[in-house]
VOTI-434316 format. One record per residue (C-alpha): x, y, z. Coordinates in steps of 0.1 Angstrom, whole numbers, plus 5000, padded with zeros to 4 digits. Example, Ala and Ser with C-alpha at 12.3 -4.5 7.8 and 13.67 -1.06 7.14 Angstrom:
2
512349555078/513749895071/
REM end
This chain:
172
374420144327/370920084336/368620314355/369820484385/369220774407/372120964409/373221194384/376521094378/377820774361/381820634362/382420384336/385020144345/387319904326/388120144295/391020114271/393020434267/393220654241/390020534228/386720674214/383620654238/380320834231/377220814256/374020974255/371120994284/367420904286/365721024320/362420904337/360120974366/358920744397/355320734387/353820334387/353920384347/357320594342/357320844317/360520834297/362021164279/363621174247/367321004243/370221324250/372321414218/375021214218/378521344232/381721154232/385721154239/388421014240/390520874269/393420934287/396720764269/398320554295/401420684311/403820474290/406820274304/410520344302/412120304269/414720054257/417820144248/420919934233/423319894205/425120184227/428520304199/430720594209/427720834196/425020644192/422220434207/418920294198/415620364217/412820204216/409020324227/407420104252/403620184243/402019984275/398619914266/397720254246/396420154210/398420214180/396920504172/398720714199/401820914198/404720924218/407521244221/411221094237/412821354259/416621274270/416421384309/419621374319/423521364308/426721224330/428721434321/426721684308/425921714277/424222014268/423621964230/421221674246/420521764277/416421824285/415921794245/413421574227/414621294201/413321424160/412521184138/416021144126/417021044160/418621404162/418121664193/414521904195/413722174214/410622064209/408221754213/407921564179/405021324179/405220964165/403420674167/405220344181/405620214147/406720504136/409620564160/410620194155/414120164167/415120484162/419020544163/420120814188/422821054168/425421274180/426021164221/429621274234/432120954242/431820774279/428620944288/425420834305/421920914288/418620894304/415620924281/411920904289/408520914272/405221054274/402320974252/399621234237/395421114233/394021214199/392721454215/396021614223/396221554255/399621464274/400221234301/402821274323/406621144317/407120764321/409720594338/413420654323/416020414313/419320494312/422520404287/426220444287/428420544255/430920374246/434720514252/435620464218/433920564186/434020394154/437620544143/439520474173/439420814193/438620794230/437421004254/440621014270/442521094242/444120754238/443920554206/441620304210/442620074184/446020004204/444019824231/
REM end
């Protein structure tokens, strides 16, 4: 940073989720300064960016796939899905996270983008809209805040015909 005055320093321009250590050498005013000894060093990491909404597609009858959108947090951050809302409701879904399997959690579960890939959502309810968001998690364990959601439809028909209205799909 330079010398300054004041006490208190803001770095600017950081990448999130990121390692930064500093560490602080101090000075008088005299015409010759006397310097003190460099600080111990002390570090953290940053924030995680609040990520975007997710993509979904490949909606079925019970399935859909979801995809992370990490923004511009580094790969080594991890992401937890939640599925905010259900029309109609679906309660086996409703305010639960997405597992590994792409199965409902009453919990968080913590991936990295790679590792959630496209993960396939299982076991949705026929004609029904989803909305699922994200929130990412520093190494440090901290959590932003939810992202932006994005919303998907199933389809009236699953794979074997039967609709949400009772009537055979396969007639159509």
């Amino acid at each position: 940073s330079g010398w300054q005055s004041s006490r208190d320093y803001t770095d600017s321009g950081l990448i999130p989720n990121t390692f930064y250590s500093y560490r602080v050498i101090a000075r008088d005013s005299a015409a010759t300064p006397n310097n003190t000894l460099y600080s111990s060093i002390l570090g953290a990491y940053t924030y995680a960016e609040v990520p975007p909404a997710p993509s979904l597609s490949a909606a079925t009858g019970s399935t859909m796939a979801i995809n992370v959108n990490p923004g511009s947090n580094p790969s080594a951050t991890v992401f937890a899905i939640q599925c905010l809302s259900t029309s109609p409701s679906d309660p086996s879904w409703l305010s639960k996270y997405v597992n590994a399997s792409g199965n409902p959690s009453a919990s968080a579960v913590w991936q990295t983008d790679s590792q959630w890939g496209y993960t396939t959502i299982q076991g949705l309810a026929l004609s029904t809209q989803y909305g699922f968001r994200v929130k990412a998690r520093n190494t440090d364990l901290i959590e932003t805040s939810f992202g932006s959601a994005a919303y998907a439809t199933t389809n009236e028909c699953d794979v074997s015909g039967d609709c949400s209205d009772g009537v055979d799909c396969t007639a159509d």
